[in-house]
N, C-alpha and C positions, 0 to 999 in steps of 0.2 A: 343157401336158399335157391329154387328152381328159378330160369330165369322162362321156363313158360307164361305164356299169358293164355288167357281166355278171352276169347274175343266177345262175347256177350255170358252173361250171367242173369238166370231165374229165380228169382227166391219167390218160391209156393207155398202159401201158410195150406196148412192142412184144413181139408172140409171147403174150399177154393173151387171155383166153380170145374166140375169134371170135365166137360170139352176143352175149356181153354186151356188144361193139365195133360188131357191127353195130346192136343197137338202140337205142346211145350215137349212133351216126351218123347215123338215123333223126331221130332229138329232138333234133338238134343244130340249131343256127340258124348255126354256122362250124365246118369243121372244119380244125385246121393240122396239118402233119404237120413235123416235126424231120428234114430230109435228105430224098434220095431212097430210101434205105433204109426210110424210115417210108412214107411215100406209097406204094411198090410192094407193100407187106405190105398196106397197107390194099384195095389192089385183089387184090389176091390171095386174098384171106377176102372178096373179094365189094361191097366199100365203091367205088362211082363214081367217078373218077379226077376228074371237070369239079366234083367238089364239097367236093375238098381243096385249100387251098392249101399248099404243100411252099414251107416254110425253109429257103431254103439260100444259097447262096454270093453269091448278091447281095446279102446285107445283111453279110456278114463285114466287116470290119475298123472298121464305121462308129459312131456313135454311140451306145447304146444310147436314146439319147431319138429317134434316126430310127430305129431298130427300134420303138420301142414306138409310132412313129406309125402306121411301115408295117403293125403289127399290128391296132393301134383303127379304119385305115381300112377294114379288112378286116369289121368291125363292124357293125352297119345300126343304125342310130335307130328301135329299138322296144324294148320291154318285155319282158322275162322272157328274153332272150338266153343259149341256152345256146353253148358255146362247149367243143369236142372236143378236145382237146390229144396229138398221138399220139408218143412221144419214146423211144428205145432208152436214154435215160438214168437212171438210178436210183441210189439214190434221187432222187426229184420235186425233193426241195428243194435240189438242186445244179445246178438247170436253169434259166439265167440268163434265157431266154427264156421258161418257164413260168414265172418268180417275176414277169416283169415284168404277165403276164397277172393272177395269182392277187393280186398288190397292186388290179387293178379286178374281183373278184370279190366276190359274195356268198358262196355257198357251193362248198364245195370237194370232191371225189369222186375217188377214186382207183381204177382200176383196176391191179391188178400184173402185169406182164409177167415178160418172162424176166430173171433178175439177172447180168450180164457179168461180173461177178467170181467166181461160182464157180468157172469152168474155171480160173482163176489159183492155187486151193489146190492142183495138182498140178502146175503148173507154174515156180513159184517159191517155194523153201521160205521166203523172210524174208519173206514177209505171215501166215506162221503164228503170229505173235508181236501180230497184230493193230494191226498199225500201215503200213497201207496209205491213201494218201490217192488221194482220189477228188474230182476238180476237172471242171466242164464247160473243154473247148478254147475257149470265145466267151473267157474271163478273161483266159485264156494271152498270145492275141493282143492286147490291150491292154496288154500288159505289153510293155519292153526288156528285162527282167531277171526272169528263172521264180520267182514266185512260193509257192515252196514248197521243203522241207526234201528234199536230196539225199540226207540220210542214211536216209532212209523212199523206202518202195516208190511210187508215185506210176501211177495210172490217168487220162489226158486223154482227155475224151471228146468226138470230132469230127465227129459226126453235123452235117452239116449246113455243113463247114467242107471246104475244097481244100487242105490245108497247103502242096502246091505252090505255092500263089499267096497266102501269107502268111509272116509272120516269125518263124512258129513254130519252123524249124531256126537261124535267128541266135541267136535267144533261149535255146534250150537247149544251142547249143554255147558259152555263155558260160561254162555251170555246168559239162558233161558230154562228154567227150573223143569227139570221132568216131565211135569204132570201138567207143564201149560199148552192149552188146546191148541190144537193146529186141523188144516184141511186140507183134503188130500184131490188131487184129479185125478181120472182114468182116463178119461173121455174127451175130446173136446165138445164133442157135441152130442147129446145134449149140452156137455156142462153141467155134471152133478159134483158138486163136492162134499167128500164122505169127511167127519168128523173124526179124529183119532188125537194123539197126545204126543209131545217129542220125544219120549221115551222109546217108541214105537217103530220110530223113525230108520233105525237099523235093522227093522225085520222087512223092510218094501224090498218089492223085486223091480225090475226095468217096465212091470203095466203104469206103473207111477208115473203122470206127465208135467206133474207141478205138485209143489207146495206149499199153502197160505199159511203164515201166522202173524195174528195179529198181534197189533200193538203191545208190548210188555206191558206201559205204562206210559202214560205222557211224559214222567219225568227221569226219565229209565236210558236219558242219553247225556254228554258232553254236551252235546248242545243245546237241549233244554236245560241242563245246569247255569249255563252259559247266559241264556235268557234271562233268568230267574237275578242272577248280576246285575245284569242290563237294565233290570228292570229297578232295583234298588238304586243303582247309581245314576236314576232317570232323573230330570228337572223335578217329577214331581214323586220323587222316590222317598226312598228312608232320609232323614233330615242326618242321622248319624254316619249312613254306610256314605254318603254324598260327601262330606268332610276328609275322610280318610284318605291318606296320603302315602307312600310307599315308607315311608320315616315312622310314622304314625300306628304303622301296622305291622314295624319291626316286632317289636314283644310280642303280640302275638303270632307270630312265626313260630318262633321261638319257644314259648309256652305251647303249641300244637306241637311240634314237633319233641320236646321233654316227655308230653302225655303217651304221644305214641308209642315210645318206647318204654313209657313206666308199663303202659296194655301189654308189649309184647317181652319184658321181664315178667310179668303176671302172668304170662299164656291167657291171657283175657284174650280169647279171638272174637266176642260181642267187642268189648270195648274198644281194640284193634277197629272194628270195622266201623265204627265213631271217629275215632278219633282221626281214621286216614281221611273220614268223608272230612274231615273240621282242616287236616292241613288242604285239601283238594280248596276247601275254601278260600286258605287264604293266596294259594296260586291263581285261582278266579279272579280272586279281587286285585291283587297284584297286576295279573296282566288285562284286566278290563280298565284298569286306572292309567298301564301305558299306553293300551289303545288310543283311549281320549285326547289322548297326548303325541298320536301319531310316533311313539316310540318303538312298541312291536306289537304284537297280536299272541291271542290265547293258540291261533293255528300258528304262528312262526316259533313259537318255544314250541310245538310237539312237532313242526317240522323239524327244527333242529337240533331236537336229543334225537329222534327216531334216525335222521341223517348221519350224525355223528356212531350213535349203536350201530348201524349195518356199517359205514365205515370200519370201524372198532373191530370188527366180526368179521373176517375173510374169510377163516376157517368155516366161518359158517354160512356166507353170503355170497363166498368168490369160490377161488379156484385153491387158497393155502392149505396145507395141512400142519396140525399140531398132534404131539404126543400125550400132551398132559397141559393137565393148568397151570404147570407152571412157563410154558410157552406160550400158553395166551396171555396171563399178564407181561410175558418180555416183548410181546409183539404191540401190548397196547402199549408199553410205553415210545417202543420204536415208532408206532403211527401216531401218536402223540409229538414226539419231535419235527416230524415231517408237516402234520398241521402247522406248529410255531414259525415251521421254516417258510411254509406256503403263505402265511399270513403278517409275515414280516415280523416274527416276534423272538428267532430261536438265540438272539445274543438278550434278549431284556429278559426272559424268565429262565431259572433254571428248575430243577427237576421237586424243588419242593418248595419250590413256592408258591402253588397252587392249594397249597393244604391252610384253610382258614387260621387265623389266630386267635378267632373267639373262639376254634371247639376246646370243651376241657381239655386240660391238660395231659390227663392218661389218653384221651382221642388222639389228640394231637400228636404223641410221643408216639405213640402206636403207627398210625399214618406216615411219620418222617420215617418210621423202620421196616413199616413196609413197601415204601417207595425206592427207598435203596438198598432193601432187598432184591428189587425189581430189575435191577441193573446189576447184581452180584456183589454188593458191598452187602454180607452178611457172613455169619459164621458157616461151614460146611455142615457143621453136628452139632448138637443140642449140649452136650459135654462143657466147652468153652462157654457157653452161656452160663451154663449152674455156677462155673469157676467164677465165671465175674460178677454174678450178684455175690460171691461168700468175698474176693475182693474187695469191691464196694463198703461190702459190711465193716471189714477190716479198717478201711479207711475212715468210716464212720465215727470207728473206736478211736482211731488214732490222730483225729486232727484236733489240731492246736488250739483252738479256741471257736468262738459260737461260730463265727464267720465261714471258718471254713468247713467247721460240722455242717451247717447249710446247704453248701456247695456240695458237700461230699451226700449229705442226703440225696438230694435232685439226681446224683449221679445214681445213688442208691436205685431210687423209685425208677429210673429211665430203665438200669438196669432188668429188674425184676417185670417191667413193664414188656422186654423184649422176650425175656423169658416166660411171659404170659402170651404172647406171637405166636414163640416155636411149638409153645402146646395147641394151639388153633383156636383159642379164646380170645374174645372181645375183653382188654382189659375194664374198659366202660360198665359193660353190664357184668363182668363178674363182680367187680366193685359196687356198683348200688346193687347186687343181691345179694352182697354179702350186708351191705345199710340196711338195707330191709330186713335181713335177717337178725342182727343185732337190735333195730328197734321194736320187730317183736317178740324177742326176747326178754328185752328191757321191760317192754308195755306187760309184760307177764309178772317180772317180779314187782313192777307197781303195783301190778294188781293183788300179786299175792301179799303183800306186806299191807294195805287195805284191809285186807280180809283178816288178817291179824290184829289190823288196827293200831300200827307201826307206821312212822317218819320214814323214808329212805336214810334221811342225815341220822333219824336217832340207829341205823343197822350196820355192825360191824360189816366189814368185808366179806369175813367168813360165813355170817350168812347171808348174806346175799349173795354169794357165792353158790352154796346150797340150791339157793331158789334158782339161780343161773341153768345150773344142771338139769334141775327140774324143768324148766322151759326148753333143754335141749332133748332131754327126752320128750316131752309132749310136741317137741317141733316134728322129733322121728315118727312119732305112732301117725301126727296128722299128714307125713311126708308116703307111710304105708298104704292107709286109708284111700290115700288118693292117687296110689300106685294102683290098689286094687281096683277102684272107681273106672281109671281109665283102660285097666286089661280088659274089665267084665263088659265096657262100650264096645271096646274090639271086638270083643265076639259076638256082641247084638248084632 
């Protein structure tokens, strides 16, 4: 970092009265201008074009510590350096480029230009309630995921930024559906803002000085989710959600979380998007009931997965490199020992006893074998595993009475279990699709034996046998069907 200072500092909003700009300019020892929108204004009220230098899209998407060098080289090695700052952005202190100036500043001066948000009191009535947020665009672009609440009005300010030639439209169609309205500025002054959509978003060039979109929806954030808690588990709330205890509200955990996954063995991506909103709830309710309780907060559980995931992630967050995944799980489990040890815990747990005892049993057995995979207690090749499920089986045949057939089952299924790993299957959901798949099967020959006007109990084996095949054929035609269904959307 430069260890120059500036001995005073000007932040001049744009459309700011032109004498007091030109004789900032004058006594100025650098002047920068934010965009080409800033830079033309300043020649326009009479300010030398050869003795601005204009921020713009050459430094987008880069470092802020290569911004702030390109800026201190801008700088000269002498004493009492004033330093002009000319920026359409306001307020000053949302101006990621003028903060990083005003951190090597002595003192500080403000000139006030024109303010971009008034023309928005007649253009959209939900900032009348005062909850309009106001973000410089440099933030935006460092982010994969927009940084800010959908259910509030939101102003990005892109002086100085090409959005066509950043990730600014990726980023906000994560939150915000295409075709929802957005407005655009050119100008500060007048102040016209033109109507356009976020789809659009990636055709703007650098005349773009901001960007309004309103509110998604009121209920379109964590926090208004959060409210909506608040408000059930209020004195004069729901008389049901009020009772509810972290005990109380185990089964349904539980039960949401079963569903979820029955949605995603379904590929039901509606019902999916049900059923997450339904566990999302019962983590609400969970941590608004330990709030109460001064236990933790709905903000201290996303601070401490989100702390623990970048943790977890060097290779992606620091300075590590990995080759493959299978160095990042040996690296999580190495920063996993290191947490135990920081936290006083690494002789009380060992490596799998982290893994629940309620999940089923194939979960469970899955999990203990990919844990100590994780650490290299596993086979080199897939071969030794086949051998030891046909083992197992052998042992199956060959033990002595119920007792130890039992034993030698468990060993069986653990077996086959690990050999369901090496292929990269979830032994869990291949097993209930294969449930599902046998109960509508089954539901097929009830039906057909119905239609004949047949008992199950009064039908030999062999046919029902029959009708078995026959449902495994109409499972293929309906399994084609909907091969074909979903190639001919691909091509829509």
């Amino acid at each position: 970092m430069s260890e120059k200072k500036i001995k005073e500092l000007i932040f001049c909003g744009v459309w700011a009265d032109p004498e007091t700009v030109r004789q900032a300019a004058k006594a100025a020892t650098v002047i920068i201008a934010r965009g080409k929108f800033s830079s033309s204004w300043l020649v326009d009220i009479g300010v030398e074009a050869g003795n601005t230098w204009e921020f713009a899209q050459g430094v987008q998407g880069k470092d802020f510590e290569i911004i702030h060098g390109q800026l201190m080289a801008l700088i000269p090695e002498t004493v009492d350096i004033r330093v002009l700052y000319v920026t359409p952005l306001q307020p000053f202190a949302i101006d990621l480029v003028g903060r990083q100036l005003a951190e090597q500043a002595e003192y500080i001066i403000e000139i006030p230009g024109a303010d971009t948000l008034t023309a928005l009191l007649t253009l959209d009535g939900t900032i009348a309630n005062g909850s309009v947020q106001s973000l410089d665009g440099l933030k935006i672009l460092r982010d994969q995921y927009p940084a800010f609440s959908p259910s509030m009005p939101v102003v990005l300010h892109l002086a100085g930024i090409i959005p066509a030639n950043s990730t600014l439209l990726s980023s906000l169609l994560q939150v915000y559906p295409a075709g929802t309205p957005v407005y655009l500025l050119e100008s500060v002054k007048p102040g016209k803002w033109q109507s356009s959509h976020v789809e659009k978003i990636g055709e703007l060039d650098s005349s773009t000085l901001a960007l309004y979109i309103p509110a998604l929806s009121v209920d379109a954030s964590l926090e208004s989710f959060m409210q909506v808690i608040a408000r059930l588990r209020a004195p004069d709330g729901c008389p049901w959600d009020r009772k509810q205890t972290h005990t109380s509200l185990r089964t349904y955990l539980l039960e949401e979380t079963y569903e979820a996954l029955e949605a995603l063995d379904n590929q039901d991506m509606t019902g999916l998007k049900e059923e997450l909103g339904d566990l999302l709830l019962q983590i609400a309710l969970h941590s608004q009931i330990a709030a109460e309780t001064d236990t933790f907060t709905i903000t201290q559980v996303i601070q401490s997965i989100s702390r623990k995931i970048v943790s977890r992630h060097p290779h992606v967050f620091g300075e590590v490199t990995v080759k493959d995944d299978r160095d990042v799980v040996q690296n999580w489990e190495k920063l996993k020992e290191i947490e135990r040890a920081e936290n006083g815990r690494e002789n009380q747990q060992g490596l799998l006893d982290g893994i629940p005892g309620i999940l089923p049993a194939l979960s469970q057995a899955q999990s203990i074998q990919d844990r100590a995979a994780r650490v290299g207690f596993d086979w080199p090749e897939i071969q030794p595993v086949l051998d030891k499920v046909m083992e197992e089986m052998q042992e199956v045949n060959d033990a002595a009475n119920a007792i130890d057939r039992a034993g030698e089952l468990g060993d069986l299924l653990f077996a086959v279990v690990n050999l369901v790993r090496w292929y990269g299957v979830d032994a869990e959901s291949a097993l209930r699709s294969t449930n599902t798949k046998f109960r509508k099967r089954f539901a097929y020959i009830e039906a057909e034996a119905r239609k004949a006007g047949k008992e199950l109990q009064q039908m030999s084996l062999a046919e029902m046998d029959v009708l078995w095949e026959a449902a495994k054929e109409f499972d293929q035609k309906l399994h084609i069907i909907a091969g074909a269904e979903i190639e001919r959307n691909a091509r829509l």
